[in-house]
Each structure stands twice: as C-alpha cells, then as structure tokens.
C-alpha positions in Angstrom: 0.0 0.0 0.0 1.4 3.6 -0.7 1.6 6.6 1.9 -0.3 9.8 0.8 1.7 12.3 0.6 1.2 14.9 3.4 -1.9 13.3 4.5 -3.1 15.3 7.6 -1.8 18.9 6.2 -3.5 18.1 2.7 -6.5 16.6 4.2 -6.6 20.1 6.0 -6.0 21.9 3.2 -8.8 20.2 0.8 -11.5 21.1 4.4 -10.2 25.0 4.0 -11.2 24.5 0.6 -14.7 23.1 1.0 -15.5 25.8 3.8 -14.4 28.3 1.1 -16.8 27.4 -1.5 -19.8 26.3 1.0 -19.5 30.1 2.5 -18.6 32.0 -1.1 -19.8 29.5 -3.6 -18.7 29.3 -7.4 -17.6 32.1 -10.1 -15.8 34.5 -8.1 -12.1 35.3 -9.0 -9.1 33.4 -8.3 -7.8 36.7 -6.2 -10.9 36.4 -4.3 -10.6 32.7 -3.8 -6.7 33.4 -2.5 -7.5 35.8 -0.3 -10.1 33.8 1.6 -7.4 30.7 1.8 -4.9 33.3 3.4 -7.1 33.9 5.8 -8.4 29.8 6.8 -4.2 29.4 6.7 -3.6 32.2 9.4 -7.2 31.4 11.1 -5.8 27.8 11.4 -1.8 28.4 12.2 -0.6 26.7 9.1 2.6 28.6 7.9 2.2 29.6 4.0 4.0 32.0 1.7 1.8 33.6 -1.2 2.3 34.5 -4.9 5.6 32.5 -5.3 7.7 33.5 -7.9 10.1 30.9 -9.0 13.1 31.6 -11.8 12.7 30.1 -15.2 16.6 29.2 -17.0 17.9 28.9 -20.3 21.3 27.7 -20.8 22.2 29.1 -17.7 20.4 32.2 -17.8 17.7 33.5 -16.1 14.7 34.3 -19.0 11.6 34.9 -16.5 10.0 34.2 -13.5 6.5 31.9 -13.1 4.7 32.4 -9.9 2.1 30.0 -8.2 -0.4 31.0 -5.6 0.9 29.3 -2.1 3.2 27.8 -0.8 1.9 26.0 2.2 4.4 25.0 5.3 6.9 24.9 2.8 5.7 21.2 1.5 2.8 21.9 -1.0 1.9 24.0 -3.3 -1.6 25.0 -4.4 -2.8 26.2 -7.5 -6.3 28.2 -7.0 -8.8 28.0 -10.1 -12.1 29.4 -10.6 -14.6 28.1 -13.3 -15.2 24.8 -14.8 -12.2 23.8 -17.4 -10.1 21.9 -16.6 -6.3 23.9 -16.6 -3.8 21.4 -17.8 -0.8 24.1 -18.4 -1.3 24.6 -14.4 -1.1 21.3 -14.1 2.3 21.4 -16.2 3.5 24.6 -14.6 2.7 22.7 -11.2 4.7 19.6 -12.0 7.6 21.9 -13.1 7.8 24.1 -10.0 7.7 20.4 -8.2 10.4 19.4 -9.8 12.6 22.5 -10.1 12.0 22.5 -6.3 12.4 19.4 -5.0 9.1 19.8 -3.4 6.8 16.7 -3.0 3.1 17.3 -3.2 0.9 20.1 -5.4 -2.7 20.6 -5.1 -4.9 22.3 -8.3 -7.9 23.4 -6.4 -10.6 24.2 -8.6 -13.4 26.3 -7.5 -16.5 25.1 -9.9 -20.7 25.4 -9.9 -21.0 22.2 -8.6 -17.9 22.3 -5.7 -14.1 22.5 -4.9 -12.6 20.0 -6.7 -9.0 19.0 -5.6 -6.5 17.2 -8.1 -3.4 16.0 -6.2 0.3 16.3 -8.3 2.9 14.1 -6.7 6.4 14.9 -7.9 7.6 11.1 -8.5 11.3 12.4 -9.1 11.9 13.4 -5.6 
C-alpha cells in the first residue's frame, strides 16, 4: 500500500477548501478565492507563503519568472482556479515548480458550480 503524501496537512487543506466554497460559492475570481485561503491558513496556524515567484533558466540564464499561488508549510503547493475547465498548463506549470523544487506534493484546487474540486500532483522524481 502507498503513503499519501502529506496526509493530515492536505487533508486540511482540501476542508479549507470546501469551507471556502460552502461560505462564497462558485464564479468568483481566483484573487478572491486566495485571499479567503490566506485567511483559513492564518485562522488555522498553518505557515504559507503567497504569490511564489520561482526563476525560469535557459542555458544558464535566467529568461523569466513563473509564480504559483501558495506555498503552504513549505511542502505543498496550491494552485487556486475558478470556473469549470479543466487547466492542464497549471497542471504542467505545477509539476515543473515540483520538480525545479524538489518539493513533493501540489494541489490544483478548482473552484466550480458544482464544488471544490482538488486534483493532487505528486512529484515522483523526488
């Protein structure tokens, strides 16, 4: 049988996500959604960082930065959504940041008419 990744802090995370939507509900902006997460994360003591910007390199040189939402405990990272596609750049963006970081665990967190719906990324390489 395999470990999940983070289990009590994600299974935290994905409640703070279903209190979001069951108190804001669906098609509000991503900003909107973020903000309430920051608060849930200080209202529950768990240590995040927000807006992470992360260096992009080509042949040595730095060419841009990408940023993700949060940075939660400094373990996983969450990707906030709103609407009902499905954002599979995020999810490639996601798995890079994973993997330029060494980090283990990313969450895209949709925010959708009918609920929050999570999709866990597990970086395999680390």
């Amino acid at each position: 049988m395999t470990d999940i990744v983070y289990r009590e802090l994600s299974y935290k995370l994905n409640g703070i996500a279903f209190t979001i939507f069951k108190e804001l509900g669906p098609g509000l902006r991503e900003k909107i959604y973020a903000d309430a997460f920051e608060i849930a994360l200080k209202d529950a003591g768990i240590s995040y960082k927000r807006e992470i910007r992360y260096p992009v390199f080509f042949k040595g040189k730095k060419i841009t930065y990408q940023s993700l939402d949060l940075l939660v405990d400094d373990k996983i990272v969450i990707e906030l959504k709103s609407g009902e596609r499905e954002y599979f750049e995020a999810f490639d963006q996601l798995l890079n940041y994973l993997k330029l970081s060494k980090l283990k665990l990313g969450l895209i967190i949709r925010f959708t008419k009918k609920g929050a719906v999570i999709r866990r990324i597990v970086n395999l390489d680390k």
